[in-house]
C-alpha positions as CSV (number, residue, x, y, z in Angstrom):
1,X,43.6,86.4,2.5
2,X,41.4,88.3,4.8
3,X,39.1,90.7,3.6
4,X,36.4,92.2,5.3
5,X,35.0,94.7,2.9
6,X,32.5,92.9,0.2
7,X,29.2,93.0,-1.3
8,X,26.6,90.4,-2.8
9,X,23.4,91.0,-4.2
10,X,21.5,92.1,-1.1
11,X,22.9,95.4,-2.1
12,X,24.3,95.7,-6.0
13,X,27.1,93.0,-5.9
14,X,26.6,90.4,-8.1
15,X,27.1,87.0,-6.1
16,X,24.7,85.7,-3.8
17,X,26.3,85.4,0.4
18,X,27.1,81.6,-0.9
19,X,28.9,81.9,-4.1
20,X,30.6,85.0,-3.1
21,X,32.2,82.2,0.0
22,X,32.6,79.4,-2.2
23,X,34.8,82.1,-4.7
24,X,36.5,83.8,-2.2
25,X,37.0,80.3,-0.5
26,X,38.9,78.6,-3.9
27,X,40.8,82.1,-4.0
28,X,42.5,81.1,-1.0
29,X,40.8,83.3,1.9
30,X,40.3,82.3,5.3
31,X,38.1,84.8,6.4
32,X,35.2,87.0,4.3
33,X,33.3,90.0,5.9
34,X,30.0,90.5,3.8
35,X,28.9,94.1,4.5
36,X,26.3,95.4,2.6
37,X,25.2,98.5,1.7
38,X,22.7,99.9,3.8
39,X,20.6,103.0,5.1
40,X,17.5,103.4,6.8
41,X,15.3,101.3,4.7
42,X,16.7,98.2,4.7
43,X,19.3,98.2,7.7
44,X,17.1,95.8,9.9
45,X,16.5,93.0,7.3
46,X,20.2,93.4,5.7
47,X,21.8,92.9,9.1
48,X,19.1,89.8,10.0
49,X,19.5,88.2,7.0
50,X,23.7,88.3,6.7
51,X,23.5,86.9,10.4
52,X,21.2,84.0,10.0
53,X,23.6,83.2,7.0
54,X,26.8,83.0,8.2
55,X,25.8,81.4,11.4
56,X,25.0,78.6,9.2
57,X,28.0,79.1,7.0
58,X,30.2,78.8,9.9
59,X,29.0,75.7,11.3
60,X,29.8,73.6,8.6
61,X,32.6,71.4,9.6
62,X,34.3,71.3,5.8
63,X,34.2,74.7,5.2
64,X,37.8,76.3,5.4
65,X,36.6,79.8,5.9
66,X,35.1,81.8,8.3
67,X,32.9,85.2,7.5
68,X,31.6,88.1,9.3
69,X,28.2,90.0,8.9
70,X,28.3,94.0,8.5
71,X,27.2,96.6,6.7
72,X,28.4,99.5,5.0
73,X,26.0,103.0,5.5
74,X,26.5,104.1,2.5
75,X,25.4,107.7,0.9
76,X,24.0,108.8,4.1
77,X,23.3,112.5,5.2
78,X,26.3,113.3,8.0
79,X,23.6,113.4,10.9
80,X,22.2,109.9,10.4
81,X,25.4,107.7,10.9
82,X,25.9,108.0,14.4
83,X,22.7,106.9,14.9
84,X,22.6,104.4,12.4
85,X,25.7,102.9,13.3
86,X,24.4,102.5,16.6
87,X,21.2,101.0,15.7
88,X,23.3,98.5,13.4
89,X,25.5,97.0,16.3
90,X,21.9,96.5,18.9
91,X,21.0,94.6,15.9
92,X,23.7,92.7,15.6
93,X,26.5,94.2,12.9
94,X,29.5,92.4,14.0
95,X,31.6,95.1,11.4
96,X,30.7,98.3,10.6
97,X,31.8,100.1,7.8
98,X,30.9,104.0,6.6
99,X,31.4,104.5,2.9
100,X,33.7,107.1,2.7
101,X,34.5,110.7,0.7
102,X,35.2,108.3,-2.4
103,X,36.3,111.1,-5.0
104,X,34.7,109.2,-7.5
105,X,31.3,109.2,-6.1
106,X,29.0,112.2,-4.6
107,X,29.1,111.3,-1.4
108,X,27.9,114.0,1.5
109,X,30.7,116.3,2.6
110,X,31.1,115.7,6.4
111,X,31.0,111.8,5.7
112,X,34.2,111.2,7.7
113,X,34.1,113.0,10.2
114,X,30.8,112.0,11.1
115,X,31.6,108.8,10.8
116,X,34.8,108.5,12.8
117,X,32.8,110.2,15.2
118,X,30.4,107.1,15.5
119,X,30.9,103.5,16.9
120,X,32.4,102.0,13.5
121,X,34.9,99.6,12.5
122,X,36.4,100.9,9.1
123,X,36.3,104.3,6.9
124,X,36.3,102.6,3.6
125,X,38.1,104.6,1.0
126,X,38.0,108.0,2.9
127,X,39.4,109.8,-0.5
128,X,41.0,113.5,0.3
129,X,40.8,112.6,3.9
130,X,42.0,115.7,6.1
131,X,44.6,115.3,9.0
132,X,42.6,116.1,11.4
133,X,39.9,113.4,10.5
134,X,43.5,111.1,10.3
135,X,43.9,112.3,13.9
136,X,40.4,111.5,15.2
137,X,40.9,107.6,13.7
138,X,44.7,106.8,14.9
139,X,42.7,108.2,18.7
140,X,40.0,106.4,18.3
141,X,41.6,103.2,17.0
142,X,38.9,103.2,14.0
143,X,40.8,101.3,10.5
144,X,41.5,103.8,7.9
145,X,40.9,101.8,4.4
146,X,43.6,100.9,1.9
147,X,41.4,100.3,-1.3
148,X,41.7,97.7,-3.7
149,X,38.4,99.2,-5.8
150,X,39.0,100.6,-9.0
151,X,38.3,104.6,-8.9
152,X,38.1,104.1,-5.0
153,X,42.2,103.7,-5.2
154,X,43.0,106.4,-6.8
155,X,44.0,107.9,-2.7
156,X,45.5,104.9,-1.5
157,X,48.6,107.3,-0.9
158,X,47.0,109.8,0.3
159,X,45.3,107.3,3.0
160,X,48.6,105.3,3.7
161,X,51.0,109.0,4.0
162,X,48.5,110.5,6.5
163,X,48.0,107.3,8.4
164,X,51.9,106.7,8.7
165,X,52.4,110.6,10.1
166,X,49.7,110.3,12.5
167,X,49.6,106.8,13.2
168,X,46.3,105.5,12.2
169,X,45.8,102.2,12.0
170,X,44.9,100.6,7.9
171,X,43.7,97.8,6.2
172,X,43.1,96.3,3.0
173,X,40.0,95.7,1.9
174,X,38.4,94.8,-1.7
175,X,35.5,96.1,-1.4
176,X,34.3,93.2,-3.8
177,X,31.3,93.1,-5.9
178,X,32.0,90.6,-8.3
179,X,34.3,87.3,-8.5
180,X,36.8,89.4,-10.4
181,X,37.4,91.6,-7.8
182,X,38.7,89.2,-5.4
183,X,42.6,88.9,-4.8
184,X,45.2,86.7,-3.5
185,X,47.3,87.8,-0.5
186,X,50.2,88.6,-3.4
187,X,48.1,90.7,-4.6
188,X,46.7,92.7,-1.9
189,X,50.8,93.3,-0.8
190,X,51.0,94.8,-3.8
191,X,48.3,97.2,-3.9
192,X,50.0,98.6,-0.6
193,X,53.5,98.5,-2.1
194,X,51.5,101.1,-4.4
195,X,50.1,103.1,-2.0
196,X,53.8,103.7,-0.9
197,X,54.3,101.3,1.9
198,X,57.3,99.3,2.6
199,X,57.1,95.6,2.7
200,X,57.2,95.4,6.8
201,X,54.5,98.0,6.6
202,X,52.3,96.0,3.9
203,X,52.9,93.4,6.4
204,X,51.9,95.2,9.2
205,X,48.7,96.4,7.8
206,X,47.8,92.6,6.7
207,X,48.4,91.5,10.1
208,X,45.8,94.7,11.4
209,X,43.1,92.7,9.1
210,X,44.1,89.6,11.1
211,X,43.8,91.1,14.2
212,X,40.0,92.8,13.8
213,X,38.8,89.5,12.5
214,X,40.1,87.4,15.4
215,X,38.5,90.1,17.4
216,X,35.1,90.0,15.8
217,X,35.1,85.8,15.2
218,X,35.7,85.6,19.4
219,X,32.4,87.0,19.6
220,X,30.9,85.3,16.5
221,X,32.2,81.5,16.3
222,X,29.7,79.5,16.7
223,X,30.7,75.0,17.3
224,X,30.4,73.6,14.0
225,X,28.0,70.7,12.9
């Protein structure tokens, strides 16, 4: 399983960055993406602190899993992210996730769009999404997100319909907070068989998770110890 959505309790999840690996790890993944929420008030440390971590993480020799720092700007006013976004990948984001038009969370109207107008990496949960926004990602190659969240996946079809017509790419993510919301790679086929794909296309989107986290581990694979 490859998931590159999750929180611990630098933000509100409830793991600390080493239990939430060791979990995910006995779970059966191969690769984690921590990405914390984050805004203008803790962006700097967040991204310093997820960074010093997994470079050690990685570099242990027995470890069978590999993760990725990030964030996730969460919450913010529309005008903020592309700047934000920016200022996260100078300081070293190696995945960077917008918190999306969620319908079951007051987020800023104009959160997608902004944000797939901005250097990012995924539009987590992008609720009521319109088709032009769809347009803007399958373009710009940005990852529309298949949501394994409770509330959060109440749109999965919406996502997955819209993605297929206009060929955005997708990917499932957790968007883990806790232990409990970590899944097996049965799992996460399933929750796209729900969202109305076929099995090839389930397949295909698990495959797009593979394929970003190769992507970002080239640049972010340090020799282990």
């Amino acid at each position: 399983m490859i998931d590159l959505h999750t929180h611990t309790f630098l933000s509100d999840g409830d793991l600390g960055p080493a239990e939430l690996v060791q979990r995910a790890s006995r779970k059966g993944y191969s690769v984690l993406g921590i990405t914390d929420h984050a805004d203008s008030s803790n962006l700097d440390q967040l991204i310093s602190q997820l960074l010093r971590f997994s470079l050690e993480i990685n570099q242990v020799r027995s470890s069978q899993i590999r993760v990725i720092p990030g964030i996730e700007l969460t919450h913010l006013p529309p005008c903020l992210i592309g700047p934000l976004a920016k200022r996260a990948r100078k300081k070293g984001a190696k995945i960077v996730i917008v918190h999306g038009e969620t319908i079951v969370e007051p987020v800023p109207v104009g959160t997608n769009r902004a944000a797939l107008e901005a250097d990012i990496d995924i539009l987590a949960h992008p609720g009521l999404i319109g088709e032009e926004e769809v347009k803007i990602a399958a373009e710009k190659g940005i990852y529309l997100e298949i949501s394994g969240r409770k509330g959060h996946c109440l749109t999965n079809g919406r996502v997955a319909r819209l993605a297929k017509k206009y060929g955005a790419n997708m990917i499932l993510n957790t968007d883990a907070h806790s232990s409990v919301d970590l899944i097996t790679q049965d799992e996460g086929m399933k929750i796209l068989l729900g969202a109305g794909l076929s099995s090839e296309e389930s397949e295909a989107v698990l495959r797009n998770s593979a394929l970003l986290a190769e992507e970002k581990l080239s640049r972010f694979n340090p020799t282990r110890a």
